[in-house]
MARKE-660463 format. One record per residue (C-alpha): residue in one letter; x, y, z. Coordinates in steps of 0.25 Angstrom, whole numbers, plus 2048, in hexadecimal, padded with zeros to 3 digits. Example, Ala and Ser with C-alpha at 12.3 -4.5 7.8 and 13.67 -1.06 7.14 Angstrom:
% MARKE-660463
A8317EE81F S8377FC81D 
END
This chain:
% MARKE-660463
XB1CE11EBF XB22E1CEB6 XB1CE1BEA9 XB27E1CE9C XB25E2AE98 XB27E2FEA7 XB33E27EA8 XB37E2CE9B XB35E3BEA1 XB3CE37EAE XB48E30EA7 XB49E40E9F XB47E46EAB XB53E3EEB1 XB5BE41EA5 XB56E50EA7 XB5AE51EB7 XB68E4AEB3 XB6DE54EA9 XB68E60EB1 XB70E59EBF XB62E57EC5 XB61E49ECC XB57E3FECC XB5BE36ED7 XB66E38EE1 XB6DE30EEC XB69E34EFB XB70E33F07 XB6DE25F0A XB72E22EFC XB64E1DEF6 XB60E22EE9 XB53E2DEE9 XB4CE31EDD XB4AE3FED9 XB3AE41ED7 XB38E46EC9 XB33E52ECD XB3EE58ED5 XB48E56ECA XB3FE5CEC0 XB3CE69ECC XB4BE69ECC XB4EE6AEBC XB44E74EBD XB4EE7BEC7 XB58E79EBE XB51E81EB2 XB4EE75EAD XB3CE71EA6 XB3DE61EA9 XB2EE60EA3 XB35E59E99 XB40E53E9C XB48E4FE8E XB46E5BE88 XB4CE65E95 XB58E5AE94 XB5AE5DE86 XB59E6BE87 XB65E6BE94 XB6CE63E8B XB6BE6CE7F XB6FE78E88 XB7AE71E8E XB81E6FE7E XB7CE7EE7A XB83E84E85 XB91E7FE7F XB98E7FE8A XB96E7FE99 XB91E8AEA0 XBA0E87EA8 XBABE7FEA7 XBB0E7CEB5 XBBDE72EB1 XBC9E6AEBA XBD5E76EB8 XBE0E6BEB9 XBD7E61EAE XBCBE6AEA7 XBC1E5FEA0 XBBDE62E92 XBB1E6EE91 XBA6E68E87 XBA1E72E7E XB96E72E75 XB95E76E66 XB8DE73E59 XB95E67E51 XB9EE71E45 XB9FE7CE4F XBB0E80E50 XBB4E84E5F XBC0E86E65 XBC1E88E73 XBCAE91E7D XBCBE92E8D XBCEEA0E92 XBD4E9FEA0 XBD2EA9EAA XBE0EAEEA8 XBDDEB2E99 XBE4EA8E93 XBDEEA0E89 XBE0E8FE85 XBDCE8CE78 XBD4E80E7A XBD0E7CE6A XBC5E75E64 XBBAE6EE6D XBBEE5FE6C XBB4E55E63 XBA5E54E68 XBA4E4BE74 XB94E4CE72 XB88E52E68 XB7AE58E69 XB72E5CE5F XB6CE6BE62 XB64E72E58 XB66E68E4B XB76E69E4F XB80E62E53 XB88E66E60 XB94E60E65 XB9AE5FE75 XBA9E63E73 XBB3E62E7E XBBCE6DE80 XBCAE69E86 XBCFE6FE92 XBDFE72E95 XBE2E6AEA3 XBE9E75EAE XBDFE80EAD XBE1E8DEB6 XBD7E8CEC2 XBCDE97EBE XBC3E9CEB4 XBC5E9CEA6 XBBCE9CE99 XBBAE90E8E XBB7E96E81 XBB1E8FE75 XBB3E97E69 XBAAE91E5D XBA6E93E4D XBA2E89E44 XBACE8BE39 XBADE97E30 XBA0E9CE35 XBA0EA8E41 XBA4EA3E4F XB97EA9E55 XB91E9FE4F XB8BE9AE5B XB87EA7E61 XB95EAAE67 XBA3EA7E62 XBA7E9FE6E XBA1E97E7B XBA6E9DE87 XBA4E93E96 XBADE97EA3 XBB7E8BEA7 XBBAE8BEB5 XBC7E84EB8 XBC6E7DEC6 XBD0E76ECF XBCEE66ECF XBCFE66EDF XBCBE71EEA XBDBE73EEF XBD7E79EFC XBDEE7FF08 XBEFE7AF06 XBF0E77F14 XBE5E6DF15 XBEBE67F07 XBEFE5AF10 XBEAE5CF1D XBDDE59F26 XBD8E65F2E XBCDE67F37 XBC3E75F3B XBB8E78F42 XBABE79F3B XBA1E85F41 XB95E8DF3F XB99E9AF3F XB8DEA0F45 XB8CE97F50 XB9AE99F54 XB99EA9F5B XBA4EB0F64 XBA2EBAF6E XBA5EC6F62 XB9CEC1F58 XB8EEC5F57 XB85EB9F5A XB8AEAFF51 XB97EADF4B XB9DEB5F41 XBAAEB7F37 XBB3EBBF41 XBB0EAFF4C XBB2EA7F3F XBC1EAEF3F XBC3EAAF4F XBBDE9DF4C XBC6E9CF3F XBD4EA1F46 XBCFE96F54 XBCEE8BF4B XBDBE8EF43 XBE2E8DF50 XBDCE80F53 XBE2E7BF48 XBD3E7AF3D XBD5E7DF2F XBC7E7FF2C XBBCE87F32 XBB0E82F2C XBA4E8DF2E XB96E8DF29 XB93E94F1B XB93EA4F1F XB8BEA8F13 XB82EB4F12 XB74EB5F18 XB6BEBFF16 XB6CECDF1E XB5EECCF21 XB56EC8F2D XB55EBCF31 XB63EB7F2E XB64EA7F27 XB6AEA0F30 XB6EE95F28 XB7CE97F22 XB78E8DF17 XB6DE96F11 XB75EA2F0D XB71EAEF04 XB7FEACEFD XB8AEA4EFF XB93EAEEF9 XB92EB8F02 XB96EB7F13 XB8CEBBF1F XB8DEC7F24 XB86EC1F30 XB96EBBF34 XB9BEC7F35 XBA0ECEF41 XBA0EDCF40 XBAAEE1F49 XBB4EDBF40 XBB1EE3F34 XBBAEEFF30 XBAFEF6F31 XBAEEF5F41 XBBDEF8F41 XBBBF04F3B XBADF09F41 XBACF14F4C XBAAF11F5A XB9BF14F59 XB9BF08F4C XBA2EFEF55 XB9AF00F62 XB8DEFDF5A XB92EF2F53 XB98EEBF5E XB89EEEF66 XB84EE6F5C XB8BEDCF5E XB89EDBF6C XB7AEDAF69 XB7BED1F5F XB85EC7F6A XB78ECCF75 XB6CEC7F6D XB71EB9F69 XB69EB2F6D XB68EAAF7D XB66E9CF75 XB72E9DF6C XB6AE9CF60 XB71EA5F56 XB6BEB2F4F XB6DEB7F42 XB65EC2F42 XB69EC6F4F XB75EC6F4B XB74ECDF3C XB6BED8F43 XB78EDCF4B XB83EDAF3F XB7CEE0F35 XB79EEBF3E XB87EECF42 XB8CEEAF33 XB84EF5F2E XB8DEFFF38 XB9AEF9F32 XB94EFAF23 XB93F09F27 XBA1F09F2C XBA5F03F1F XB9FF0DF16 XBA4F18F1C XBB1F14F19 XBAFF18F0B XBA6F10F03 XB9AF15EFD XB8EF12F04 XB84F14EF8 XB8CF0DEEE XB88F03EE6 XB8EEF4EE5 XB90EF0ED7 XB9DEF3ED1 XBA2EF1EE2 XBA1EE4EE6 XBA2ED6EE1 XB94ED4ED8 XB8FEC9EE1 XB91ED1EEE XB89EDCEE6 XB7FED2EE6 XB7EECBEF3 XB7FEDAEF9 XB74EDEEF0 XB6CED2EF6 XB6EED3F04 XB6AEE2F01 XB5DEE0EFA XB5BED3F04 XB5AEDFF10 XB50EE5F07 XB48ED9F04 XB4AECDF0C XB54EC2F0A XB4CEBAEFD XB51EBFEF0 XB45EB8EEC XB3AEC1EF3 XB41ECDEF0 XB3BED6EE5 XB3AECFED7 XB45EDCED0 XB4FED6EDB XB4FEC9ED8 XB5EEC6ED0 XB6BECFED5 XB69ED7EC4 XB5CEDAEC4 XB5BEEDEC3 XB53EECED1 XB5FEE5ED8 XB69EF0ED1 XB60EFBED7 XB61EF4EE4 XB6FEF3EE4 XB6FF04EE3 XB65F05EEE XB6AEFCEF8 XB78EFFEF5 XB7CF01F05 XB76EF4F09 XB7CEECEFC XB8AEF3F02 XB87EEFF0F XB85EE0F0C XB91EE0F03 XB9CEE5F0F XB96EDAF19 XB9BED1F0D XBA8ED7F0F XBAAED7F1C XBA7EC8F1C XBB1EC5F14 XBBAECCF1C XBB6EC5F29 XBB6EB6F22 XBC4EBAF1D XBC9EBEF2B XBC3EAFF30 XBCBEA9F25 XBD7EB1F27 XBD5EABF35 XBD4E9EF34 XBE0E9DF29 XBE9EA7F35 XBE6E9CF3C XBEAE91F34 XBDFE8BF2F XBE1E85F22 XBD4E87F1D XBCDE91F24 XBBEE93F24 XBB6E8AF1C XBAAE8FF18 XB9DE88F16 XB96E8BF08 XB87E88F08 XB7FE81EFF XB75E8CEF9 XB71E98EFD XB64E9FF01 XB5BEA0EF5 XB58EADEF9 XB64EB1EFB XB6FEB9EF3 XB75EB0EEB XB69EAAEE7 XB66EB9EE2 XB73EB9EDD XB74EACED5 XB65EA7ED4 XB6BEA5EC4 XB73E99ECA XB6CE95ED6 XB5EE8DED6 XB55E95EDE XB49E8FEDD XB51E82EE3 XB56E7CEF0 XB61E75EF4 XB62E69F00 XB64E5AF02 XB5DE4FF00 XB58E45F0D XB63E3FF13 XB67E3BF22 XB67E48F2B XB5EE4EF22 XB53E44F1F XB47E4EF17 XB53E54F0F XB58E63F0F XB54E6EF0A XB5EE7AF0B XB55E85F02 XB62E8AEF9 XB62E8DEEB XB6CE83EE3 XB74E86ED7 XB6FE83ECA XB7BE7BEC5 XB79E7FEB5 XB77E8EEB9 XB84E8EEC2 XB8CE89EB6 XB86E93EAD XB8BE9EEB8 XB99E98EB6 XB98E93EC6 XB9AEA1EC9 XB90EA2ED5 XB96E93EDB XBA4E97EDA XBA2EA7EDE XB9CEA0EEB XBA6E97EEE XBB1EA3EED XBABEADEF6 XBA9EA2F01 XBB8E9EEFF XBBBEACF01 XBB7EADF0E XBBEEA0F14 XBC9E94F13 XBBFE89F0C XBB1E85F0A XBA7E79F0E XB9DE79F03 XB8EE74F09 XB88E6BF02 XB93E67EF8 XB8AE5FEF0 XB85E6CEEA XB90E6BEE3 XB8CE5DEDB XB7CE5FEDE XB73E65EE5 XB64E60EEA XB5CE6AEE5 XB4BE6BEEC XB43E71EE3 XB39E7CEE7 XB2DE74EF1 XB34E69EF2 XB3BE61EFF XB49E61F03 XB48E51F00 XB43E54EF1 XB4DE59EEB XB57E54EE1 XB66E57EDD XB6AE61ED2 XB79E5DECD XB84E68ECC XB91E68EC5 XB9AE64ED0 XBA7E64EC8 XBA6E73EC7 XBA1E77ED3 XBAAE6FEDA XBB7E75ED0 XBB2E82ED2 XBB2E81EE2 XBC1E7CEE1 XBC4E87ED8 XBBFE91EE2 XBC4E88EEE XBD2E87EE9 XBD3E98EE6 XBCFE9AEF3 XBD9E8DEFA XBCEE88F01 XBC9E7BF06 XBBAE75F01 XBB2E6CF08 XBA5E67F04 XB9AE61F0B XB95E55F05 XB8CE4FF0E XB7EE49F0C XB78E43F00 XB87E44EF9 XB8AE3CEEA XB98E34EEE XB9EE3BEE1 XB9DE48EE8 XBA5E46EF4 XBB1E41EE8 XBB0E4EEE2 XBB3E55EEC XBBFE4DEF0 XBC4E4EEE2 XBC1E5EEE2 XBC7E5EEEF XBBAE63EF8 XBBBE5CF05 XBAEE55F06 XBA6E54F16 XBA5E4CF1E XB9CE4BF2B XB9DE41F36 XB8EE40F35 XB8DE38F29 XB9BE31F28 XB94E24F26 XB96E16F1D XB8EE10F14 XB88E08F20 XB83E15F28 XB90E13F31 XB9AE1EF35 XBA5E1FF2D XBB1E1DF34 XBBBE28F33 XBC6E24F2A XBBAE23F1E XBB7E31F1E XBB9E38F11 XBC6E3FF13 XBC5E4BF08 XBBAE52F13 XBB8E5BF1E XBB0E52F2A XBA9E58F35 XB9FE51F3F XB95E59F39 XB8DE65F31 XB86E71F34 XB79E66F31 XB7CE5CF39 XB7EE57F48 XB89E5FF50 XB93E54F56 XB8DE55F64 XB7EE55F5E XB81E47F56 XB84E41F62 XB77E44F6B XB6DE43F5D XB6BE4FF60 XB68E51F51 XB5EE48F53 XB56E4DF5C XB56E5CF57 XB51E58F49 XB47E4DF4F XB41E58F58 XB40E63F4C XB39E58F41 XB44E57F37 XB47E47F37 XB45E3EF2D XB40E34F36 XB3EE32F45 XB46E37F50 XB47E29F57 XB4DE23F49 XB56E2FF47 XB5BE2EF56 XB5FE20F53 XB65E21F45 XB6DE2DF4D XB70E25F59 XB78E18F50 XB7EE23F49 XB84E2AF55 XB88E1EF5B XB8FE17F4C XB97E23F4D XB9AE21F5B XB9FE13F59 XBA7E17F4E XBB0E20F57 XBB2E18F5F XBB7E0EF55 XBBFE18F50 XBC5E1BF5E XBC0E29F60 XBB5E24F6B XBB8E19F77 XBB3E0EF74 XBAAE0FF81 XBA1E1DF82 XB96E20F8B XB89E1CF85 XB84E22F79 XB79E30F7B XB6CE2BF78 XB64E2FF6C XB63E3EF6C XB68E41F7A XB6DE4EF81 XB78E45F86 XB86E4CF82 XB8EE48F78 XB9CE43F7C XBA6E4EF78 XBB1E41F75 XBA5E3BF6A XBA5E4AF64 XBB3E4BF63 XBB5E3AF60 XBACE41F53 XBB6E4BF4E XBC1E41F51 XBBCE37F47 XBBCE41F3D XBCBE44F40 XBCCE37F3C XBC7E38F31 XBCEE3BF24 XBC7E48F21 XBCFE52F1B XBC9E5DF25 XBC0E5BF34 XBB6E65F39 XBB0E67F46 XBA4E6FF4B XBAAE78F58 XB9DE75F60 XB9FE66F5E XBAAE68F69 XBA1E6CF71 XB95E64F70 XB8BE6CF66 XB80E64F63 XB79E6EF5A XB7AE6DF4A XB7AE7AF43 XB70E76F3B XB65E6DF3A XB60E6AF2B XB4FE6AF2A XB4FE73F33 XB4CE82F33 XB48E89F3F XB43E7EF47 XB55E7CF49 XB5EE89F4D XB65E87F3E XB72E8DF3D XB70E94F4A XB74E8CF57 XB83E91F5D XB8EE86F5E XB8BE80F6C XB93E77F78 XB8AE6AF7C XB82E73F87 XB7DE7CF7B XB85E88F7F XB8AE91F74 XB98E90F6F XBA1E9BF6C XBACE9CF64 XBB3EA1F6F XBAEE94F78 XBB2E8EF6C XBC1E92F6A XBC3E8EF7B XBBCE82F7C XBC4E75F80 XBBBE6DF78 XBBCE73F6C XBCBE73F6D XBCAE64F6F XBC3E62F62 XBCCE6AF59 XBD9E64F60 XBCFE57F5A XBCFE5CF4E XBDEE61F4E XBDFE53F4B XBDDE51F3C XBE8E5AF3A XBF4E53F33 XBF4E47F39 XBF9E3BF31 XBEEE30F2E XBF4E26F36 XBF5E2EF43 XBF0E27F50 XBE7E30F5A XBE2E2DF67 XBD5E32F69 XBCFE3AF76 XBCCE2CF7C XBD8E27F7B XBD7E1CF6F XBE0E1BF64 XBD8E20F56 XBDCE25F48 XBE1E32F45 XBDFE38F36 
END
């Protein structure tokens, strides 16, 4: 029994937690309300900057703050139909307000409009006043401007003559790429790493990405979705998760292929003979069970970099010069990092206390001393960039509407560059995940920093949007992981578990405006994952902002548990089978995701009752194609629980074909799904105990496929020609399906 004053402290606390987007219960994934301990919510306003030792007056003073500050820290507003700008002012005060548009032009906007609220602050009145808008504002970054006196006296009356607050003009809708405008279109999915050729280095790189671009082109794909290629650190050992980079701002130099920099081009004989002996060690010392190497790998390329980078200097540039004044302030930066991470280990954090923010004199110094290796990092940046524009370039010569997608990770490395960089505007002493749900039973925990919402805005959503460009840059769209970090994000305290966490709301309006702002200057297409513990408002956001939601075979389920049949699939989404954390096609079938996490510990409950719940699933699905006409109605009997039986190539591809029957707007498939890979990147609870991130698409004997298996092989022709389907066929198009029944073609 809670006693009245607690309740009373819990019901401020509540208050507290709601007007500083904390929550205090949430809706899981079997849509059953949980309650937020008490506790976590007040670690998490603690995070937030916020003392909840008493809850009433902490709510008072953000609410004070809030009508102090005048006006927002930035306005981002609908270009086509801008909402009012609320200022606030002390009742008597004279204002008239102007908006400075990029282009130097000024629109007199006149006095605030009459007080919609008041607040008493410091014995006086103060006023909310609404500042009307002109509709049809250029797209862009202009300026509001509040000018203010109170009567005859000075107009510095209240410290400054006028209020200054950025207003970010935003498109309502993302328009993407013009030749997906009304069409469905399909692509291939990969790993990049996983995917080698018989001239990359061990793993994949930028330029298999520019064959496998140009291949898929002329199979008739639009997209190429690929796993995020952020940076990692050039230290040993390299992360092998692509989802843990140091920046998302920045591309890994680990994709590059060295023979196709201008450097080789121009080097001497005696350059190029050692390069390319480096890259027949690295191709020699993969390793004999096709788990890939990083390190291997990075020892060769950086190796062989450094000969290039030498090649480079020598064309001119000044080997001892400093960066500042050179080259974009944020690669200053990340350079610097990866220069001082040589020196001190790839944690900012445990570096020495002078090195600790990018301004302090000690990092200044640094960026004298170590002004070769700081150049050094900043040309491998370049050459990525010339290396992903040369895939793109590829994959649009090839006609592909859309290119390369690019995957956008969640966070970043809290050691990491850009939390260096940005700590102002990232929670470093926080960690993202998800809450329980039905793959991931004790919850996630992914280790990343989030954004602190209020200190974001304060930074004009400069770090949010400089990131989303630079990724833009380098391809034809972008699918952003974890969308929902948009809206909120579950935030774990420091010691706490994955499953004790709670969510911290963000303002998605902006965020969301500012991604089509930047989405609709570079033409590209958007996609969002929003799987998982997902409010319903958030997939109608993205369909009004025109963000193509996800959709995975996996969880296409009704309100009953049964799976959905084709024509209900959201049709504003890109589908696929599955993710890079889930089951591959082939491995569904035999349970083989069963049976890997049964055997490394990380169920929610016992290996017999997940093998049956797996095993109704499986054959729900089955029953539905054949429904649907994409199965016979007669198959040979079902694999058994967990079996090394096979899975039927006709139930793999019956899979993709009930997704081409579907209405989504664009289908993806996995290569190694053609050819029965039963091996998910990714295994989530896992660390080491699961090769991570490091496995090699494979064939159903667990041979390695290559992309030049890959561009020859009859099977994967058979699933693209599958695909090739979605392509401009009216809705009401008849198919017959492999086996010969009539079905519904999109």
């Amino acid at each position: 029994m809670v006693g009245p004053a607690r309740a009373a402290v819990l019901a401020d606390l509540t208050a507290l937690a709601e007007a500083c987007g904390v929550a205090t219960e949430y809706e899981d994934a079997e849509h059953r309300l949980v309650r937020v301990e008490p506790e976590t919510v007040r670690a998490v306003l603690r995070l937030l900057g916020i003392d909840p030792t008493d809850p009433a007056a902490a709510l008072a003073a953000v609410t004070d703050a809030r009508w102090r500050r005048q006006l927002p820290a930035c306005a981002v507003v609908s270009a086509a139909a801008p909402p009012p700008v609320v200022t606030y002012l002390p009742v008597g005060i004279d204002a008239r307000s102007t908006l400075e548009l990029a282009d130097g032009r000024q629109i007199d906007l006149g006095a605030p409009g009459q007080a919609r609220e008041q607040r008493d602050l410091d014995g006086e009145t103060w006023a909310a006043r609404p500042i009307t808008l002109p509709p049809g504002l250029p797209l862009g970054d202009h300026t509001l401007r509040v000018d203010v006196g109170r009567g005859e006296e000075p107009r510095d009356e209240l410290g400054e003559r006028s209020l200054r607050c950025p207003l970010v003009a935003v498109p309502d809708a993302v328009p993407g790429p013009p030749a997906l405008a009304d069409a469905r279109a399909w692509g291939w999915m990969v790993q990049l790493y996983a995917l080698r050729s018989a001239a990359s280095w061990g793993m994949g790189d930028y330029a298999d990405l520019a064959e496998l671009a140009a291949w898929s082109g002329g199979q008739g794909a639009d997209v190429l979705l690929v796993n995020p290629l952020h940076a990692a650190a050039p230290t040993l050992p390299i992360a092998a998760s692509p989802y843990s980079p140091v920046s998302r701002r920045f591309a890994a130099p680990l994709y590059l292929r060295p023979e196709a920099t201008p450097e080789y081009a121009d080097a001497d004989g005696t350059t190029r003979a050692a390069v390319d002996d480096l890259a027949r060690r690295a191709r020699r010392e993969a390793r004999p069970d096709g788990i890939l190497d990083r390190d291997a790998v990075w020892r060769a390329k950086s190796a062989a970099l450094e000969l290039l980078f030498a090649v480079h200097q020598g064309q001119g540039v000044d080997r001892g010069q400093g960066v500042e004044g050179t080259i974009d302030p944020a690669l200053a930066d990340f350079a610097t990092w990866c220069a001082l991470a040589e020196r001190h280990g790839p944690d900012w954090r445990r570096w020495p206390a002078e090195f600790a923010r990018p301004g302090a004199p000690a990092v200044a110094a640094a960026r004298v001393e170590l002004a070769d290796r700081i150049a050094f990092h900043a040309w491998l940046q370049l050459r990525c960039d010339d290396q992903l524009a040369a895939a793109q370039a590829a994959a649009r010569g090839a006609g592909m509407a859309a290119g390369i997608v690019h995957d956008l990770a969640v966070g970043v490395d809290p050691g990491g560059s850009d939390a260096w960089a940005l700590r102002d505007v990232l929670a470093v002493d926080a960690r993202v995940g998800a809450p329980p749900d039905t793959f991931n039973q004790q919850g996630q925990d992914w280790g990343l920093p989030p954004w602190r919402p209020g200190a974001l805005a304060d930074a004009g959503y400069g770090p949010f949007r400089e990131m989303v460009a630079a990724v833009l840059r380098r391809g034809g769209g972008l699918r952003v992981d974890h969308i929902l970090g948009l809206f909120r994000l579950w935030w774990i305290p420091a010691g706490a578990g994955a499953a004790h966490g709670t969510y911290v709301r963000y303002d998605a309006e902006a965020m969301l405006g500012l991604l089509a702002l930047e989405a609709a200057r570079a033409g590209a297409l958007v996609v969002g994952e929003d799987l998982g513990t997902v409010e319903p408002s958030v997939a109608t956001a993205l369909a009004r902002t025109g963000v193509l939601g996800s959709t995975v075979l996996w969880f296409e389920k009704d309100p009953d548990g049964a799976p959905l049949p084709p024509e209900q699939y959201r049709a504003s989404t890109m589908a696929s089978i599955t993710t890079h954390d889930l089951p591959t096609a082939a491995g569904y079938l035999v349970g083989e995701h069963v049976r890997l996490r049964a055997a490394l510990g990380v169920l929610g409950r016992s290996e017999a009752e997940e093998a049956a719940a797996w095993q109704a699933e499986r054959d729900a699905l089955l029953d539905l194609m054949r429904a649907e006409h994409l199965l016979p109605a007669a198959e040979p009997a079902a694999a058994e629980p967990c079996s090394a039986e096979a899975p039927s190539v006709e139930r793999v591809l019956a899979m993709h074909r009930l997704l081409v029957c579907s209405p989504c707007r664009i289908v993806l498939a996995a290569p190694g799904d053609a050819l029965g890979d039963r091996y998910q990147p990714n295994l989530p609870g896992t660390v080491d105990e699961y090769p991570n991130w490091r496995l090699p698409v494979r064939d159903a004997d667990g041979a390695e496929i290559t992309l030049e298996r890959l561009r020859a092989d009859p099977a994967v022709d058979r699933l693209a020609a599958l695909l090739d389907e979605v392509r401009g066929a009216p809705a009401d198009k008849r198919f017959i399906s492999p086996r010969g029944e009539a079905g519904r073609h999109p």
